[in-house]
PADRENSE-145566 format. One line per field, with one value per residue: x, y, z of N, C-alpha, C in turn; residue in three letters. Coordinates in Angstrom, 3 decimals. Example, Ala and Ser with C-alpha at 12.3 -4.5 7.8 and 13.67 -1.06 7.14 Angstrom:
! residues 2
n.east 13.190/12.850 .
n.north -5.690/-2.250 .
n.up 7.800/7.080 .
ca.east 12.300/13.670 .
ca.north -4.500/-1.060 .
ca.up 7.800/7.140 .
c.east 13.200/12.900 .
c.north -3.300/0.030 .
c.up 7.800/7.870 .
residuo ALA/SER .
//
This chain:
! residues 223
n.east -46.755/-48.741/-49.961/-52.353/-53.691/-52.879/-54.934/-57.019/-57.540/-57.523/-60.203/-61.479/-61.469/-62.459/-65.207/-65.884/-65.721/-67.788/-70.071/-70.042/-72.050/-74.156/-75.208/-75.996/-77.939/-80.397/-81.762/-82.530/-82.390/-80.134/-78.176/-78.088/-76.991/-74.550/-73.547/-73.840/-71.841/-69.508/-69.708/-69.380/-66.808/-64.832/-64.664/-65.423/-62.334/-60.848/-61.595/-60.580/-57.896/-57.324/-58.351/-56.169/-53.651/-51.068/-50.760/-53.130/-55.448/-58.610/-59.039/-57.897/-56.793/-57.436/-59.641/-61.483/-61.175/-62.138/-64.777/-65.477/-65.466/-67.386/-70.049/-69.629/-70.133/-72.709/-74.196/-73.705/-75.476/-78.091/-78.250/-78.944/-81.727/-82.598/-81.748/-81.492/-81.121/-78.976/-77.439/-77.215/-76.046/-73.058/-72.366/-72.081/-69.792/-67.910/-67.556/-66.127/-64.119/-62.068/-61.996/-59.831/-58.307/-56.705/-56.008/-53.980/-52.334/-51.820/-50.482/-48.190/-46.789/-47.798/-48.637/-51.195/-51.210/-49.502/-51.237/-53.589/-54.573/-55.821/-57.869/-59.436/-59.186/-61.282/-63.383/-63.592/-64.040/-66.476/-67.841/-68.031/-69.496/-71.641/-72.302/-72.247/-74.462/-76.727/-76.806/-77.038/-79.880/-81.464/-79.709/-78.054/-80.665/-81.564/-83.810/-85.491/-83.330/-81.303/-79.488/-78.961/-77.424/-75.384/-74.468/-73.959/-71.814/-69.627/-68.433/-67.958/-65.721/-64.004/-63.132/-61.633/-59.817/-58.547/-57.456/-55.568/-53.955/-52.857/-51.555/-49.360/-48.167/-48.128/-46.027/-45.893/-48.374/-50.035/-51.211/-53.889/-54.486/-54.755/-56.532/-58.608/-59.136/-60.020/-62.586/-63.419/-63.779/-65.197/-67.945/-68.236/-69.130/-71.081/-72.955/-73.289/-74.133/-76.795/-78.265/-78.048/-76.978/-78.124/-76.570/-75.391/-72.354/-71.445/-72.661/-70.892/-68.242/-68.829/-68.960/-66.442/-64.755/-65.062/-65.113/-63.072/-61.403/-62.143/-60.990/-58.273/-57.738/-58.659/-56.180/-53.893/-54.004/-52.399/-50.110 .
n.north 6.611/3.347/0.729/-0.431/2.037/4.157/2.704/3.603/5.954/6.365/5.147/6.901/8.917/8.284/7.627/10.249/12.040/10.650/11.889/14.043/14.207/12.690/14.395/16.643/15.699/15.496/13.375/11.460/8.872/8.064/10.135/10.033/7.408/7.118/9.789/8.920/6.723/7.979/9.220/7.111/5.862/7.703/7.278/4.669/4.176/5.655/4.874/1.896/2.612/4.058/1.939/0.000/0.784/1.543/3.953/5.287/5.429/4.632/6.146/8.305/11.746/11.948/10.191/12.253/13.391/11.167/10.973/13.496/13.006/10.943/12.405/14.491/12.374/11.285/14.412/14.059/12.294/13.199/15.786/15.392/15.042/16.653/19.555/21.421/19.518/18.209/20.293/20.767/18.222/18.881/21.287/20.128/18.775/20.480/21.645/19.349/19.076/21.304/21.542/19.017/20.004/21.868/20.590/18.754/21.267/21.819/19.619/19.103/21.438/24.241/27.147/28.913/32.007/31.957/31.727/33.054/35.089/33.682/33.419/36.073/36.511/34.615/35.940/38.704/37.926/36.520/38.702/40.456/38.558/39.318/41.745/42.031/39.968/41.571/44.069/43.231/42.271/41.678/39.995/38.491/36.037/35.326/35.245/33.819/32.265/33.444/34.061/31.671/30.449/32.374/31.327/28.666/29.237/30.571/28.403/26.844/28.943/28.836/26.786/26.223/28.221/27.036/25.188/26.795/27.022/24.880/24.127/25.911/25.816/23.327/21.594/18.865/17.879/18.269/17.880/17.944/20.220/21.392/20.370/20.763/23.273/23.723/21.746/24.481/26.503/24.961/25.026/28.190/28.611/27.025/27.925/30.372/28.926/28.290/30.065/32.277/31.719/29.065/26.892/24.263/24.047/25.230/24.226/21.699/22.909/23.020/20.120/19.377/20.771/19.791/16.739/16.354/17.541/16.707/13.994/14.664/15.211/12.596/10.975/12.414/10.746/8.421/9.459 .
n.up -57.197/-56.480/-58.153/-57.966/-57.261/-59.138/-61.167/-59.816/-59.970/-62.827/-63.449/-61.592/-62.382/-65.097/-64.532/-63.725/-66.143/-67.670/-65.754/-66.592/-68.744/-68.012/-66.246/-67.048/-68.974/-68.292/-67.508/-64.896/-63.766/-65.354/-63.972/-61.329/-60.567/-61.567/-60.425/-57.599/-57.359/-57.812/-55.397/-53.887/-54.599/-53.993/-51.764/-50.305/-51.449/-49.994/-46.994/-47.536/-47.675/-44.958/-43.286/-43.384/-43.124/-41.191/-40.044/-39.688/-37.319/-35.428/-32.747/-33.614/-34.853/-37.353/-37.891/-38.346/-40.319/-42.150/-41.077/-42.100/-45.199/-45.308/-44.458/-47.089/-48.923/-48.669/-48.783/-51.483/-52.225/-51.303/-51.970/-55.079/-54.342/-52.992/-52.156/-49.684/-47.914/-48.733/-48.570/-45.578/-44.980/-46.287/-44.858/-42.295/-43.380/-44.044/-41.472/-40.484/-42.255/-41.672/-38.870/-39.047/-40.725/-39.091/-37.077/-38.109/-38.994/-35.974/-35.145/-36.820/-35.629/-36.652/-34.947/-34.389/-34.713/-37.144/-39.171/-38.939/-40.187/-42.642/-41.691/-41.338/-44.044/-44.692/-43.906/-44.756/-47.415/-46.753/-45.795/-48.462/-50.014/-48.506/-49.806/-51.863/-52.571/-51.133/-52.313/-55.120/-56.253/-58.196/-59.548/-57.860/-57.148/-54.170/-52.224/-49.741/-49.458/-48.693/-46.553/-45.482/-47.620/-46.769/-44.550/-44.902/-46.919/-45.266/-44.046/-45.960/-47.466/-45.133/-45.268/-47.456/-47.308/-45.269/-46.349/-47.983/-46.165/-45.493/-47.751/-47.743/-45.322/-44.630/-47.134/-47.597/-47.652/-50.069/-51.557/-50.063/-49.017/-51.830/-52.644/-50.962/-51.435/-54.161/-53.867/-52.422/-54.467/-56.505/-55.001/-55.149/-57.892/-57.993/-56.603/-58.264/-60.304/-59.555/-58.856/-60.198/-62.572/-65.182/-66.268/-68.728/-68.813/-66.182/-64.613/-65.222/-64.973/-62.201/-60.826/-61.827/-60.785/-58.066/-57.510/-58.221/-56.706/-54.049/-54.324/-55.223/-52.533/-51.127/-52.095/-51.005/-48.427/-49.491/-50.945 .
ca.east -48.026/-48.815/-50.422/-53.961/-53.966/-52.952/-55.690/-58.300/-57.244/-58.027/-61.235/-62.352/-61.734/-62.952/-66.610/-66.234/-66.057/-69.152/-70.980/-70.315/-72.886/-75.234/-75.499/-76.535/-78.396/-81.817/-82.448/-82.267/-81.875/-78.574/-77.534/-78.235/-76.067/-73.558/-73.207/-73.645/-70.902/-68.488/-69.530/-68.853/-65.675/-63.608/-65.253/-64.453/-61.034/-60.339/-61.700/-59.622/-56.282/-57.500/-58.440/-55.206/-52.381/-50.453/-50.706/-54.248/-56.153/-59.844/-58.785/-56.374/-57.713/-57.947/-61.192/-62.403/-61.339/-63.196/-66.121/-65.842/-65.583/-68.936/-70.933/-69.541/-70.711/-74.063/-74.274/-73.643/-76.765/-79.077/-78.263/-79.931/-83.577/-83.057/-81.014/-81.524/-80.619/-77.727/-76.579/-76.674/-74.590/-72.088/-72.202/-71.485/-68.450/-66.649/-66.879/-65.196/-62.218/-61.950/-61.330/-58.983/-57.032/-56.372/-55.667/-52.860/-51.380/-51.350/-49.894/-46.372/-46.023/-48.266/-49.316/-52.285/-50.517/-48.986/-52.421/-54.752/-54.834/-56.559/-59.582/-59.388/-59.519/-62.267/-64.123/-63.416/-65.085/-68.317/-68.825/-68.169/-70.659/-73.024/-72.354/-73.073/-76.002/-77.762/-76.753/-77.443/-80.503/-82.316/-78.610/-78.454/-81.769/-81.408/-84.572/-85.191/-82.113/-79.852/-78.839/-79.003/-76.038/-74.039/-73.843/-73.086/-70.923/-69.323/-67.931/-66.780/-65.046/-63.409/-62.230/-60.647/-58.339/-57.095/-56.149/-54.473/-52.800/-52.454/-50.005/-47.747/-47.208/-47.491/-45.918/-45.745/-50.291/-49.829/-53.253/-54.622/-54.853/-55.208/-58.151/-59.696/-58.772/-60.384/-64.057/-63.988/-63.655/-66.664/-69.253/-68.598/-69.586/-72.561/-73.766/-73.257/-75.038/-77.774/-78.804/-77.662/-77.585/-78.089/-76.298/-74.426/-71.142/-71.027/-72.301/-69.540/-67.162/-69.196/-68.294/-65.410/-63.552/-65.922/-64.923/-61.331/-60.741/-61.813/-59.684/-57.213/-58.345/-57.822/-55.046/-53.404/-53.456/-51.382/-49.158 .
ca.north 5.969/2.397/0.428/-0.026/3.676/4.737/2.381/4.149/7.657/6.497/4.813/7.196/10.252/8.193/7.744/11.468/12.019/10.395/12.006/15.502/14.082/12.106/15.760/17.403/14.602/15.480/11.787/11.323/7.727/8.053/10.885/9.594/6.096/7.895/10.299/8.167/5.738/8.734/9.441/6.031/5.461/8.190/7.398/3.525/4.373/6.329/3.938/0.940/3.105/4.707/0.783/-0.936/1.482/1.522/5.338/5.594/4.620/5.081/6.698/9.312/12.640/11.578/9.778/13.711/13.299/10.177/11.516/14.321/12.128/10.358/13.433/14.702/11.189/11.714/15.084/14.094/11.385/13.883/16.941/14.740/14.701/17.525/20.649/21.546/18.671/18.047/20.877/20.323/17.514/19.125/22.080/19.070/18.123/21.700/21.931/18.012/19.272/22.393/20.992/17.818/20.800/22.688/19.492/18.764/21.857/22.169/18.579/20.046/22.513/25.672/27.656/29.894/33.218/31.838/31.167/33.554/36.071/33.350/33.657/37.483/36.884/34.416/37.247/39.783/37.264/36.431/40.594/40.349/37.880/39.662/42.796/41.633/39.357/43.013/45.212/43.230/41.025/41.013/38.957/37.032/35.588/34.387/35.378/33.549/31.750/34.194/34.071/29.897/30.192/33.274/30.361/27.726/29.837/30.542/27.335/26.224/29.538/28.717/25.101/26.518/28.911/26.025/24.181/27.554/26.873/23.209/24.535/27.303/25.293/21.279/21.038/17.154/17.608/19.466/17.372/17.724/21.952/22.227/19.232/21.729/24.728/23.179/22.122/25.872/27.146/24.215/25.711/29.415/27.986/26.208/29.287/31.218/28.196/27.706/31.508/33.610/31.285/27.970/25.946/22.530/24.412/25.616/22.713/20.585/23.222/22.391/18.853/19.125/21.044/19.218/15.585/16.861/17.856/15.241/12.958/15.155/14.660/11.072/10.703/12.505/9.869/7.583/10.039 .
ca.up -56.837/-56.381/-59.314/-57.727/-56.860/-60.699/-61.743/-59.187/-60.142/-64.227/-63.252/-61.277/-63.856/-66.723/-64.664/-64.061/-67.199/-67.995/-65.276/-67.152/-69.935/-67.273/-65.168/-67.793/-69.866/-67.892/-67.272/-63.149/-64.143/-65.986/-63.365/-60.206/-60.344/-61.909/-58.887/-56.210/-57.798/-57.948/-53.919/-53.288/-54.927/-53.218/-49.710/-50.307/-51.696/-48.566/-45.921/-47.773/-47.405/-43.731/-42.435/-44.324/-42.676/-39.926/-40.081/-39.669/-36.114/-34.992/-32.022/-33.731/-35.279/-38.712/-38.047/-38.146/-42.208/-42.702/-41.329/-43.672/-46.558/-45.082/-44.956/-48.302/-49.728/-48.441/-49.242/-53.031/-52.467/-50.930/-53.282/-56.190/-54.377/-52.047/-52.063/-48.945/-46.944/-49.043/-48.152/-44.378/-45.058/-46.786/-43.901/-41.182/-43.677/-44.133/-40.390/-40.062/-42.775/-41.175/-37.800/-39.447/-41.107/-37.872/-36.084/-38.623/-38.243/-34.749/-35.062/-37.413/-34.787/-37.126/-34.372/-34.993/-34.988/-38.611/-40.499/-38.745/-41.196/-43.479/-41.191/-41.940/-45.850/-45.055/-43.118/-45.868/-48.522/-46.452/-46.477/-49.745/-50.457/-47.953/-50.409/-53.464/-52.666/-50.928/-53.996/-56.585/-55.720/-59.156/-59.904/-57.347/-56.809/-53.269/-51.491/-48.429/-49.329/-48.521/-44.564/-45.236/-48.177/-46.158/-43.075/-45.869/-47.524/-43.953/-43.765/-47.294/-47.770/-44.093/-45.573/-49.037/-46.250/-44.217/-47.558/-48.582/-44.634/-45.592/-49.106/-47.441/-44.006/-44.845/-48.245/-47.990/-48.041/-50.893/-52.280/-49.248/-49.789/-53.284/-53.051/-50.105/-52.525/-55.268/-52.913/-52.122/-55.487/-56.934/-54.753/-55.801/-59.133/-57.782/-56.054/-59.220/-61.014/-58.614/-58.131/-61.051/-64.376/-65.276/-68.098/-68.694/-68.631/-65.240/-64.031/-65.200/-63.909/-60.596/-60.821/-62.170/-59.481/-56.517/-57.975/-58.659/-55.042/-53.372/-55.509/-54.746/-50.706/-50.813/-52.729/-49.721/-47.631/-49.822/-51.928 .
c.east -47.975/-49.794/-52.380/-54.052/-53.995/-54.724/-57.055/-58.389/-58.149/-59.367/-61.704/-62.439/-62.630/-64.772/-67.272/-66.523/-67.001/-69.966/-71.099/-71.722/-73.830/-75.846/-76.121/-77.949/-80.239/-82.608/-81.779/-82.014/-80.956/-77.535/-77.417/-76.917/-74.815/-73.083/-72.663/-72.352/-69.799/-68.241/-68.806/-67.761/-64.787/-63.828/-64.674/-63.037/-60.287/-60.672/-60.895/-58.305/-56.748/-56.967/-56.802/-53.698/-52.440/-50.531/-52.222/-54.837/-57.183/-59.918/-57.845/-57.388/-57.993/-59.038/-61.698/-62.268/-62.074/-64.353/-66.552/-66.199/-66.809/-69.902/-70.633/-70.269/-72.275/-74.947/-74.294/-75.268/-77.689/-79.048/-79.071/-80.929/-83.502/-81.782/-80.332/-80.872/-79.221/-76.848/-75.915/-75.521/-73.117/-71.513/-71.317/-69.802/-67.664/-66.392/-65.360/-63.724/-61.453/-61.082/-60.079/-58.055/-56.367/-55.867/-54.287/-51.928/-50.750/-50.201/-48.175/-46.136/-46.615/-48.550/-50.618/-51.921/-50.153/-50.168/-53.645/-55.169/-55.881/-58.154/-60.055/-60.053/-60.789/-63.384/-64.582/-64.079/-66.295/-68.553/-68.566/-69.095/-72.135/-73.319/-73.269/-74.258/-77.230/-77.798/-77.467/-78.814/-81.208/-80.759/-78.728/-80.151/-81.869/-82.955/-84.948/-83.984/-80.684/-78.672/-78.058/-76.953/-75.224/-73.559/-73.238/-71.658/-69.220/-67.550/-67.011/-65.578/-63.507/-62.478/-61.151/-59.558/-57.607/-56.339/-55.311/-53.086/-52.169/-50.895/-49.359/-47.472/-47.015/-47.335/-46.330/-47.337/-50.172/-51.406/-54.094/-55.471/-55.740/-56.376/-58.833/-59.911/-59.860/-62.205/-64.834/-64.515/-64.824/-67.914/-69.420/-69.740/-70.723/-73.055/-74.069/-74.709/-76.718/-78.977/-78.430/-78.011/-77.226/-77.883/-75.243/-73.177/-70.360/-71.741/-71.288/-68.498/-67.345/-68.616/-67.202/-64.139/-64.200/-65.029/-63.678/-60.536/-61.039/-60.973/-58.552/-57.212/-57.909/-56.705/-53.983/-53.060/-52.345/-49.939/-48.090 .
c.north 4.491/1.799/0.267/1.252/4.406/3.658/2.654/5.422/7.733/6.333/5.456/8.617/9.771/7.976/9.305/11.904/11.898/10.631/13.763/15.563/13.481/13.558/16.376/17.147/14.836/14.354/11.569/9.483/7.123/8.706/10.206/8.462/6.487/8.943/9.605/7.579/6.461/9.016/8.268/5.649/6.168/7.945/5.826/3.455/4.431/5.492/2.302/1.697/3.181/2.845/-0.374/-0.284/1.620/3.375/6.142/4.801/5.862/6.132/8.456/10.070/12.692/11.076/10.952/13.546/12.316/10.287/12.762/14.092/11.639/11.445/14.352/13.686/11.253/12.862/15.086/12.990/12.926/15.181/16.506/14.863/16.381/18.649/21.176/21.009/18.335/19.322/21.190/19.880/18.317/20.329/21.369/18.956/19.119/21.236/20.591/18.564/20.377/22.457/19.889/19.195/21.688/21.781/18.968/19.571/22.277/20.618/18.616/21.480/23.724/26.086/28.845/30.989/32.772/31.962/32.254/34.351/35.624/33.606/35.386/37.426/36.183/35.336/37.973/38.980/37.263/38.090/40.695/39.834/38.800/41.142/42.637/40.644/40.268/43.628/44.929/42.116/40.374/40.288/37.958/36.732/34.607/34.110/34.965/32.925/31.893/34.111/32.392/30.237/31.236/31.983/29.669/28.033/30.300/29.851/27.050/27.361/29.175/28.017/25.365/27.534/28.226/24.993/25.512/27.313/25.451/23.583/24.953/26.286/24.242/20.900/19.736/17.135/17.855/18.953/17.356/19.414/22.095/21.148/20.494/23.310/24.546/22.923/23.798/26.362/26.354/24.709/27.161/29.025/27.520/27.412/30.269/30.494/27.955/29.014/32.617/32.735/29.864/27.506/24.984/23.156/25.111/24.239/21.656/20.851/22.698/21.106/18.720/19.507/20.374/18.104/15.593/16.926/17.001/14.278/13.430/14.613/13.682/10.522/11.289/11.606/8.632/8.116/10.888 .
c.up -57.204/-57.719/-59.080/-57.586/-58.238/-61.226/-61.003/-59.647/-61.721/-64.311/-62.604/-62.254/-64.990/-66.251/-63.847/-65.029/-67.888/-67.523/-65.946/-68.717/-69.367/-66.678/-65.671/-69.270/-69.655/-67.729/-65.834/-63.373/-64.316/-64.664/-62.180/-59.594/-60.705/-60.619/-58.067/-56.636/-57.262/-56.503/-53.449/-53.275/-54.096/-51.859/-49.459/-50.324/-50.159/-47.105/-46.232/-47.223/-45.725/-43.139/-42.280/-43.438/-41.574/-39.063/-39.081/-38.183/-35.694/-34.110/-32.591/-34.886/-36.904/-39.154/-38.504/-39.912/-42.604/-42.383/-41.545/-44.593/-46.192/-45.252/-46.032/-49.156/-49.531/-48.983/-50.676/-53.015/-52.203/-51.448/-54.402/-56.155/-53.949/-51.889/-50.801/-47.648/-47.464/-48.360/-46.702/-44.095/-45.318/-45.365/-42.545/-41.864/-43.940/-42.668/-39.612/-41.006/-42.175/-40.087/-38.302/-39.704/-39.971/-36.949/-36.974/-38.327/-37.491/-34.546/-35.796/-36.396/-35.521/-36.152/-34.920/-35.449/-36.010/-39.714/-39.886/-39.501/-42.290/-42.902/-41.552/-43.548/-45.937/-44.569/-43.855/-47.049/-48.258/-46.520/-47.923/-50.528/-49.679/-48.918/-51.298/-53.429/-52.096/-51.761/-55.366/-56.270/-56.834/-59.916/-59.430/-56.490/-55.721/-52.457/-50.307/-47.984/-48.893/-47.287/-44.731/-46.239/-47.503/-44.900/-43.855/-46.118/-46.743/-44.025/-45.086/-47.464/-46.535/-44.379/-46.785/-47.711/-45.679/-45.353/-47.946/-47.320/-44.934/-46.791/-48.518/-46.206/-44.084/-46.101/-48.708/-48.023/-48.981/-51.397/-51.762/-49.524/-50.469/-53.484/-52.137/-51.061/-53.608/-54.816/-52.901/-53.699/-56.625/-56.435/-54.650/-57.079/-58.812/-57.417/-57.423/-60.080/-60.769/-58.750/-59.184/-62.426/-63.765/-66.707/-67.751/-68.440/-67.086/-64.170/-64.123/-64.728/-62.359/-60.485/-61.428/-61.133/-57.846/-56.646/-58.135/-57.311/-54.363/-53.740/-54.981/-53.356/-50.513/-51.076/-51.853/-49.011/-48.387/-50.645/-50.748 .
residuo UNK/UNK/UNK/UNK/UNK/UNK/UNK/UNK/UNK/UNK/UNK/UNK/UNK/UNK/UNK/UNK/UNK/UNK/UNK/UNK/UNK/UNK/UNK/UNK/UNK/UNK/UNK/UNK/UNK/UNK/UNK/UNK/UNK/UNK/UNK/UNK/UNK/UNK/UNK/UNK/UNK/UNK/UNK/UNK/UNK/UNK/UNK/UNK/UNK/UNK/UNK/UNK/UNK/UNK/UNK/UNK/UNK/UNK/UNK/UNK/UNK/UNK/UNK/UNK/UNK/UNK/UNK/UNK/UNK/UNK/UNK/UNK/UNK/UNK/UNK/UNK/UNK/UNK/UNK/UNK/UNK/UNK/UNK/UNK/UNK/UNK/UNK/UNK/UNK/UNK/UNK/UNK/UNK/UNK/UNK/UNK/UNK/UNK/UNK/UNK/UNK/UNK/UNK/UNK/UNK/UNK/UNK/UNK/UNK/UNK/UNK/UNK/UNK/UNK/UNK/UNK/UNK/UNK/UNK/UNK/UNK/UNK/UNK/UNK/UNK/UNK/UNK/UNK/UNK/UNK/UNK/UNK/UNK/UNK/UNK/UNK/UNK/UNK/UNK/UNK/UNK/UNK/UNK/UNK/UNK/UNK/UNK/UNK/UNK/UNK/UNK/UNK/UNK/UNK/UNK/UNK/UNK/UNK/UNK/UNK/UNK/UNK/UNK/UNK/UNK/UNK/UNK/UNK/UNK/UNK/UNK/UNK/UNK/UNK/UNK/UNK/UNK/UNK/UNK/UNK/UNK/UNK/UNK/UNK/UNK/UNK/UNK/UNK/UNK/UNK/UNK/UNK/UNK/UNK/UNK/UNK/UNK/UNK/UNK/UNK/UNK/UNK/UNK/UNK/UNK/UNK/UNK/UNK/UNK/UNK/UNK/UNK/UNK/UNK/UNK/UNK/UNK/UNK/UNK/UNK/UNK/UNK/UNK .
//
């Protein structure tokens, strides 16, 4: 890695870091700027590298990742006031990595027949989720919420499969994956957090593997 890039990676961990004590701090004051900062940084990061390389053009299907990263960045603003709408956002931005990751691998030659099975396991999770959020309901406390996070849920679970497709078929992403791997596996945790218990410690896992994977995400394009 390049010496601005090590010194974005430290700076942006070390005001992660400090958003695991803003998140939980109960001052929207502290939290808020702290967030956003953290949206901003990997979305800037990533539109400096995207605009800067020869690699990267408007026209060419990678735009579909940068306006992932835009409605992820949004999605981290509008989660703060609004739950709801954040989560739109974020719904718009599985389906943009979703598509980017399927457009990669059709681009190395994966054909579908190699990775379809992941749509299977994501299949076999959403009934899984549709199980256990009917069985157990005084757990999970979804109530009208329920249909909204199985569509949510849909999608992110969809995006953590094409990064498991991104590891086994495009080694050279490898951060591209295990950052989408890592997304998926932050909003279990939120769902858990959101709808079953609430405490500082699973929130920071939340941000810790959300904030982790994206990082990871961008750091893709230059590594």
């Amino acid at each position: 890695m390049t010496v601005p890039v090590i010194i974005f990676t430290v700076v942006y961990s070390l005001v992660l870091v400090s958003y695991f004590y803003t998140e939980t701090s109960g001052k929207m004051y502290l939290r808020a700027p702290n967030k956003i900062l953290l949206a901003l940084m990997f979305f800037v990061f990533a539109s400096i590298v995207f605009t800067s390389s020869n690699k990267y053009t408007i026209t060419s299907y990678h735009t579909i990742f940068m306006a992932g990263l835009f409605l992820a960045m949004l999605g981290d603003i509008f989660l703060l006031f609004d739950f709801n709408r954040g989560g739109d956002f974020f719904l718009a931005c599985n389906v943009c990595f979703i598509i980017y990751e399927i457009s990669v691998l059709s681009d190395k030659g994966i054909t579908f027949d190699k990775y379809f099975w992941l749509f299977i396991v994501a299949l076999a999770l959403l009934t899984l989720y549709y199980f256990l959020f009917t069985r157990f309901k005084n757990v999970f406390k979804l109530d009208k919420m329920m249909y909204p996070m199985l569509f949510y849920l849909a999608s992110i679970t969809t995006h953590g499969m094409m990064g498991i497709a991104i590891i086994i078929f495009v080694p050279e992403l490898l951060l591209l994956g295990l950052g989408s791997l890592l997304f998926f596996l932050s909003d279990v945790v939120l769902t858990l957090d959101r709808f079953v218990f609430k405490n500082n410690w699973s929130l920071r896992a939340n941000s810790a593997l959300y904030f982790t994977g994206l990082l990871l995400m961008v750091l893709s394009m230059v590594v």
